[in-house]
C-alpha positions as CSV (number, residue, x, y, z in Angstrom):
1,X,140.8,129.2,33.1
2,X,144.4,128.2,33.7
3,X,146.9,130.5,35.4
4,X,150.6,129.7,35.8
5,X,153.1,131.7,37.4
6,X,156.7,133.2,36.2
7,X,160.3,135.0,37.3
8,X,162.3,135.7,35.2
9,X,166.0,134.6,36.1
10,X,169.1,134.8,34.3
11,X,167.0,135.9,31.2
12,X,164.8,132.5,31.2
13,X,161.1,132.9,32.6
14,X,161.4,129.7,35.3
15,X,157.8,128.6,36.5
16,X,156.7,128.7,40.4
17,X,155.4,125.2,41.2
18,X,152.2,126.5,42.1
19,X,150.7,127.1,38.9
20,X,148.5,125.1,36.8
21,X,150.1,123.2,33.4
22,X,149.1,125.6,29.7
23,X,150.0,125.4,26.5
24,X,152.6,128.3,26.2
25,X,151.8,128.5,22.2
26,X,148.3,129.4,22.7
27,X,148.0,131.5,26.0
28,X,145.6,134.4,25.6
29,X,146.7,137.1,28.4
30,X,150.6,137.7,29.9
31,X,150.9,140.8,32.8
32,X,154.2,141.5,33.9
33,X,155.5,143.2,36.4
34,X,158.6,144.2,37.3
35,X,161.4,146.6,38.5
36,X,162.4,150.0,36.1
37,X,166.2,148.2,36.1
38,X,164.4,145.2,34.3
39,X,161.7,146.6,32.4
40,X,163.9,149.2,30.6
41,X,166.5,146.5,29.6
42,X,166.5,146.4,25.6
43,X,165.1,143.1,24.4
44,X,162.8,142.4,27.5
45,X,159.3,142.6,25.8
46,X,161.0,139.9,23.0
47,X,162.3,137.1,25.7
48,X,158.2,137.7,27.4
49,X,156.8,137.7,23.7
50,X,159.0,134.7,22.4
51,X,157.9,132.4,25.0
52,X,153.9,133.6,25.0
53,X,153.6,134.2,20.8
54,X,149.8,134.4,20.4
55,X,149.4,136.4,23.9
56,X,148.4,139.7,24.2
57,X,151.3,141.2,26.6
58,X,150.7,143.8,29.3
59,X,154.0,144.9,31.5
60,X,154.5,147.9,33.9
61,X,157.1,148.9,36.0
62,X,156.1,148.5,40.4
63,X,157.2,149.6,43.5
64,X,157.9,145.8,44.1
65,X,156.7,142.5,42.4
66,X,154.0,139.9,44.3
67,X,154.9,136.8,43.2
68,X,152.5,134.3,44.9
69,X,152.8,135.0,49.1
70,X,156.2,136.6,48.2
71,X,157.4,139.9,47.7
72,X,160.4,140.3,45.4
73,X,162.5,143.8,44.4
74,X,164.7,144.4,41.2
75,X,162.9,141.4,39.1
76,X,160.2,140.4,36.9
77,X,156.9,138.3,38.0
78,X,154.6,137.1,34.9
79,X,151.1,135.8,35.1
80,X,150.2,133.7,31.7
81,X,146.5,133.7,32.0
82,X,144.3,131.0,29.3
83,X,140.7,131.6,29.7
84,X,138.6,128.7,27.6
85,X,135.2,131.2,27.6
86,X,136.8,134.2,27.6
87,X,137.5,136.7,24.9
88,X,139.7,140.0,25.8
89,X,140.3,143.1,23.7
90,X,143.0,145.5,25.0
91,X,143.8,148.9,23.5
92,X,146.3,151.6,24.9
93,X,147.2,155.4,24.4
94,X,149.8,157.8,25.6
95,X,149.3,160.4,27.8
96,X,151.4,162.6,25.1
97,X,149.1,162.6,22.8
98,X,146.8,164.4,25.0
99,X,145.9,167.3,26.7
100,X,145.2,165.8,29.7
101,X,144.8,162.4,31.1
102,X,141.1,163.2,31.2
103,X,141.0,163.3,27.6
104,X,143.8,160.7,27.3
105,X,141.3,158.3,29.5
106,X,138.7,158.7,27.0
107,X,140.4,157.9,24.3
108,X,141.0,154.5,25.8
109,X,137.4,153.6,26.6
110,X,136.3,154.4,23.7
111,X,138.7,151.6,21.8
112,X,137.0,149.3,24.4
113,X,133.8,147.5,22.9
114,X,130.9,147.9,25.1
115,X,129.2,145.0,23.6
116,X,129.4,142.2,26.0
117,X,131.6,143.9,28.1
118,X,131.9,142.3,31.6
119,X,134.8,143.9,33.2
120,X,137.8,146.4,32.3
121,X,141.7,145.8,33.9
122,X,143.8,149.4,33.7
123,X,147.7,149.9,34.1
124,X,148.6,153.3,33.9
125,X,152.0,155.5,33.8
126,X,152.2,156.4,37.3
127,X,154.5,159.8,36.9
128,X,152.7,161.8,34.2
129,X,149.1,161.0,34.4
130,X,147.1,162.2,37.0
131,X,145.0,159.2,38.6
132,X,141.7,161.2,39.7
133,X,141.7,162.1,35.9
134,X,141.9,158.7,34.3
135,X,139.2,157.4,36.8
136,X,136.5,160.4,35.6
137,X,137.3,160.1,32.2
138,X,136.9,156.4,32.3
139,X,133.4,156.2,34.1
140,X,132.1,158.9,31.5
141,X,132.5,156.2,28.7
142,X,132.3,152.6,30.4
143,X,129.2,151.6,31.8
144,X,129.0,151.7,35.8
145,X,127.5,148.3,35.5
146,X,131.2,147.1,34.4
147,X,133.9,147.0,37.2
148,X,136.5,148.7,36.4
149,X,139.9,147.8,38.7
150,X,143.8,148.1,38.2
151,X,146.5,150.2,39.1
152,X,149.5,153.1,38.2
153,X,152.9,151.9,37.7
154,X,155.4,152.3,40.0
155,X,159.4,153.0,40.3
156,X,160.3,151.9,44.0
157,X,160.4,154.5,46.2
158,X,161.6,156.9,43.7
159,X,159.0,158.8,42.1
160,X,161.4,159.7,38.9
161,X,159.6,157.7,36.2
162,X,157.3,154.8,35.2
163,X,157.1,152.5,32.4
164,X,154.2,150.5,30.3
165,X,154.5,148.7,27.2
166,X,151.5,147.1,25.5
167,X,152.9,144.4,22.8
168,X,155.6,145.9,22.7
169,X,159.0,147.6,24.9
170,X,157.2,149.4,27.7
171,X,157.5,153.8,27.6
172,X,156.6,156.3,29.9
173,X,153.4,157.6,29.6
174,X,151.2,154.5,28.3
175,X,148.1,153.8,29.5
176,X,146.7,150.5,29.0
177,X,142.9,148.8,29.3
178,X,142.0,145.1,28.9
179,X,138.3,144.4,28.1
180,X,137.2,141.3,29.1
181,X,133.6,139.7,27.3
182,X,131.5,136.9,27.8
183,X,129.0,135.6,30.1
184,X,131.6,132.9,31.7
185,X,133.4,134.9,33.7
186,X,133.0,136.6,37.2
187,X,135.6,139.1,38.4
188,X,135.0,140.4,42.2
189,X,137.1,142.5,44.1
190,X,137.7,144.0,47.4
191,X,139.9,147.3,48.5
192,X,141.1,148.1,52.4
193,X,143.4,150.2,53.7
194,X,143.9,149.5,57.7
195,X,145.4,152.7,58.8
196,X,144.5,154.8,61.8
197,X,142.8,158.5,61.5
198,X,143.8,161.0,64.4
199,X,143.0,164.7,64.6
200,X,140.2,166.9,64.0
201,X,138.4,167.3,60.7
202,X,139.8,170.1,58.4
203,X,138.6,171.8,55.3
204,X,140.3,172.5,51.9
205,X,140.2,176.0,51.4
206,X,142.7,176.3,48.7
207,X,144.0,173.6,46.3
208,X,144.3,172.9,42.5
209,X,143.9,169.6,41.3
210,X,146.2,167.6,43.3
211,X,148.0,170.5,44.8
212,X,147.0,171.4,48.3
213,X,147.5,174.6,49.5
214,X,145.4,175.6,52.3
215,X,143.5,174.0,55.1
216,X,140.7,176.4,57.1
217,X,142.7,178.9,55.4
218,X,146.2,178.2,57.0
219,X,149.0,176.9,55.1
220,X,148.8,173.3,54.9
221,X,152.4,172.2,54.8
222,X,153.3,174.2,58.1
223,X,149.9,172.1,59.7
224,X,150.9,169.0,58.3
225,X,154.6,169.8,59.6
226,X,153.1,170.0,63.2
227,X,151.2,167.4,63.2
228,X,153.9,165.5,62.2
229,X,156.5,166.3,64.9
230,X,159.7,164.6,64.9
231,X,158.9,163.3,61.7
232,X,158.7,166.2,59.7
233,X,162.5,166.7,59.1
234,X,162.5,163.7,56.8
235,X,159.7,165.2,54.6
236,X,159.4,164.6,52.1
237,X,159.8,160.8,52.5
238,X,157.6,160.3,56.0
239,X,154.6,161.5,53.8
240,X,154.7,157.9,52.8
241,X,153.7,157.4,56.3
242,X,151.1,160.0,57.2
243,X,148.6,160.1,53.7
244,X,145.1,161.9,54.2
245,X,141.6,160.9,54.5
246,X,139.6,163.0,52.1
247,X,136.2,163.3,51.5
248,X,135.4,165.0,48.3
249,X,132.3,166.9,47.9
250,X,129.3,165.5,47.4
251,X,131.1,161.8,48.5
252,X,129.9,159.6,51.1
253,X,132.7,157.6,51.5
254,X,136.4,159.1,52.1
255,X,139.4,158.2,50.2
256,X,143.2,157.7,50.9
257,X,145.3,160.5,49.5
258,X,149.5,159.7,49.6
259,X,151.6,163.1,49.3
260,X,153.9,162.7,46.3
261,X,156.1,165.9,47.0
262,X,156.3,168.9,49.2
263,X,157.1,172.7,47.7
264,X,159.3,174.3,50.3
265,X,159.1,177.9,48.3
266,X,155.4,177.7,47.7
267,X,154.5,176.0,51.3
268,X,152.3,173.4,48.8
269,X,151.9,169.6,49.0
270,X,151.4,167.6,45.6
271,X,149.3,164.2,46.3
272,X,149.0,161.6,44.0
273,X,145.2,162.6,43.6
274,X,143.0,165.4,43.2
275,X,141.9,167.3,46.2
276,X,138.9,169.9,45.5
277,X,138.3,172.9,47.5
278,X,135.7,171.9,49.9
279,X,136.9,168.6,50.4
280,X,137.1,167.4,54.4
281,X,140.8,166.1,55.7
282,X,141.6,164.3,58.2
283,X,145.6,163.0,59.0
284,X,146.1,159.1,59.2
285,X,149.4,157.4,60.4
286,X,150.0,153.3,60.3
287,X,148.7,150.6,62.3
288,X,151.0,147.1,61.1
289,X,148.2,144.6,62.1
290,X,145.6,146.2,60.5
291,X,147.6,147.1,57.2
292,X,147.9,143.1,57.5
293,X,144.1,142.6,58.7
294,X,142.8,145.0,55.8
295,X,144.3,142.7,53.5
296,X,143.3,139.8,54.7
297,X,139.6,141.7,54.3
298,X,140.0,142.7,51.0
299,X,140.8,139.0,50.4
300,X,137.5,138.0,51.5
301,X,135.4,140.7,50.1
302,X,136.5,139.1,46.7
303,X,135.2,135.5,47.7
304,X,131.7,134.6,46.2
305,X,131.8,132.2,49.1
306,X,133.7,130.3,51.5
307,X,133.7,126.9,50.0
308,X,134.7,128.5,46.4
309,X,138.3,129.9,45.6
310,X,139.3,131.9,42.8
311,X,141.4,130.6,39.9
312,X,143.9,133.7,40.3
313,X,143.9,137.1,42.2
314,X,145.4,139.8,40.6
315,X,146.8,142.4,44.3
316,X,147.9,146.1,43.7
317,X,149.0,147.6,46.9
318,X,150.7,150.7,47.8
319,X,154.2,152.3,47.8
320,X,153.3,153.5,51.2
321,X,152.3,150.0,52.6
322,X,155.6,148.2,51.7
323,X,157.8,151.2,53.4
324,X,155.9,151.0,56.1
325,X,156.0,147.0,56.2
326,X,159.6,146.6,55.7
327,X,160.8,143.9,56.0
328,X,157.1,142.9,57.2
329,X,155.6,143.4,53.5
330,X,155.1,139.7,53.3
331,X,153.1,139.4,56.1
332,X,150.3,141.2,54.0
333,X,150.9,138.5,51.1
334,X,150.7,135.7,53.4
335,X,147.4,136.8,55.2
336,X,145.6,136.9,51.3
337,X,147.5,133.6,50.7
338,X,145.6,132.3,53.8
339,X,142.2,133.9,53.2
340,X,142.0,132.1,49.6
341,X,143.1,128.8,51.4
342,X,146.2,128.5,49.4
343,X,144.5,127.6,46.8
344,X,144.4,130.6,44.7
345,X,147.1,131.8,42.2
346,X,148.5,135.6,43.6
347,X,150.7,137.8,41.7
348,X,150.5,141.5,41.4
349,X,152.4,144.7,42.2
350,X,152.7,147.5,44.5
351,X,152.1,151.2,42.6
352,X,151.4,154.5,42.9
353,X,147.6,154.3,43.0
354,X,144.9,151.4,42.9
355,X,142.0,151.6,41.1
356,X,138.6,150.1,42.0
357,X,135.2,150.9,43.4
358,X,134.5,151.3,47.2
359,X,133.4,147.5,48.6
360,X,129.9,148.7,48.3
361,X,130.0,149.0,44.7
362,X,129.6,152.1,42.6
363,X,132.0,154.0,40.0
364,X,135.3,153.0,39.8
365,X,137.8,155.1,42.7
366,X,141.2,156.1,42.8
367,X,142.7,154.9,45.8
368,X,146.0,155.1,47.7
369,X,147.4,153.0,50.2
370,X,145.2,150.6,50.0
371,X,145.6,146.1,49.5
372,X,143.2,145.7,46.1
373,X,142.6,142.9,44.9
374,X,140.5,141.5,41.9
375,X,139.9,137.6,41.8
376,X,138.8,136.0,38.5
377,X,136.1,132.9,38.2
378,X,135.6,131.2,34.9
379,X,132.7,128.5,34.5
């Protein structure tokens, strides 16, 4: 496998020294990622496609582009990827098409060939599909034996609109999947989010989907609002900064919820995933060396051990971690940098929801504010 590393400036794709020498003509896999001002730009898909002519193309639109141990804004970071005993298959769908993105996630596993199938790579529209949905209607076609990792678009800190393209000028609403085959490659990955928990545990006594209502059956905007204090007059931005712990019924594990938007007329709270009646809350708030130390983690968890590296890690963090970072959002960059040695080609993209399976294993999760990584090893 041979990796090499883009940025696109003044309309030429410019290589980062790091990467590894490949034949341009012949490369199998390109991911882009980049800001909505670049991605939307008429044309962009035929500069990427020009210089990468047999490749199939993936792009999406971030929250911010990881472009080795940087983090950049307002451009757009490519990874051309040649595997030598590696085939890939990728399919996509719109979510318009559908009646749901349950249904819409369905659709695209079932264009994936299970024959061989090793591991699965997902970039989704981040605005009109609903994450929880595309993860369960995934795991009912894909084998749980294939790890399934990847991410939702993103559009800064806006929250307006996202765009994908697959071969072609990315849209709003695509969802893509990549199926990778063969018995020469091993993909490992590793997901941790670093943030504190305060408060007592609360139940969900009223929600739909990923619309929260009620909490032991008191409004839970107003609670969230208290707990917040000072914070709470710059709703609904500080959600960013205060997501929820949630454990789902019939889960062992919780996962990180990030509140997309508050309802001031219907005193609701919209998160970014579902949250079922029943489910057990808990508020959370930021820690900056342990967002930084929980990526360092997830770095290792990818490792199959210390003395081998992988060829190149793909990192999806969250929205939520770079406003929190600020100007600090490198720091978590650097620290995978370091874990890997150095030696191991980074690029990636923060979003609007990571996907992967818990560190134990198990189906496929949607996440938020969480460092994800997925490292790739080719023999």
């Amino acid at each position: 496998m041979q990796t090499s590393l883009y940025r696109l400036i003044d309309n030429n794709l410019v290589s980062h020294s790091v990467g590894k020498p490949v034949d341009e003509t012949t490369i199998n896999l390109v991911l882009g990622f980049g800001a909505k001002s670049v991605l939307q730009k008429e044309g962009i898909y035929k500069i990427i496609q020009a210089k990468f002519p047999a490749a199939q193309i993936a792009l999406c639109t971030t929250a911010g582009e990881i472009y080795q141990d940087e983090v950049f804004d307002n451009s757009l970071i490519v990874t051309a990827i040649q595997f030598d005993h590696t085939n890939i298959r990728t399919s996509s769908v719109n979510i318009k098409d559908y009646q749901s993105s349950y249904a819409a996630a369905i659709g695209l596993a079932k264009k994936i060939a299970p024959e061989d199938l090793v591991y699965v790579l997902i970039i989704s529209d981040g605005s009109l599909v609903n994450g929880s949905e595309l993860v369960k209607g995934l795991t009912t076609q894909i084998d749980r034996k294939v790890l399934i990792t990847g991410g939702l678009a993103g559009d800064g800190a806006n929250f307006d609109s996202t765009l994908v393209g697959l071969n072609k000028q990315p849209e709003q609403g695509e969802m893509i999947a990549i199926g990778f085959y063969g018995s020469k490659l091993k993909v490992t990955h590793g997901s941790q989010g670093g943030w504190d928990i305060f408060g007592l545990e609360k139940t969900v006594t009223n929600s739909s989907g990923n619309v929260l209502v009620e909490l032991e059956e008191q409004n839970a905007l107003e609670l969230y609002k208290k707990y917040l204090g000072e914070q709470a007059k710059n709703l609904p931005s500080s959600a960013l900064l205060f997501p929820l712990s949630v454990t789902i019924p019939g889960a062992k594990k919780p996962v990180v919820r990030t509140i997309l938007s508050i309802n001031e007329e219907d005193k609701s709270m919209t998160f970014a995933g579902d949250i079922p009646v029943g489910s057990k809350v808990r508020f959370m708030k930021a820690n900056f060396d342990k967002l930084t130390m929980a990526a360092s983690e997830a770095a290792h968890h990818t490792m199959m051990d210390e003395n081998t590296k992988p060829g190149f890690s793909l990192l999806v963090s969250c929205v939520g971690r770079k406003l929190i970072l600020g100007a600090r959002t490198d720091e978590e960059v650097k620290a995978v940098s370091k874990s890997f040695d150095t030696k191991t080609i980074l690029a990636g993209f923060y979003s609007y929801g990571e996907i992967s399976p818990f560190n134990e294993g198990g189906s496929c999760q949607l996440h938020n504010q969480t460092m994800t990584i997925t490292s790739f090893y080719e023999s």
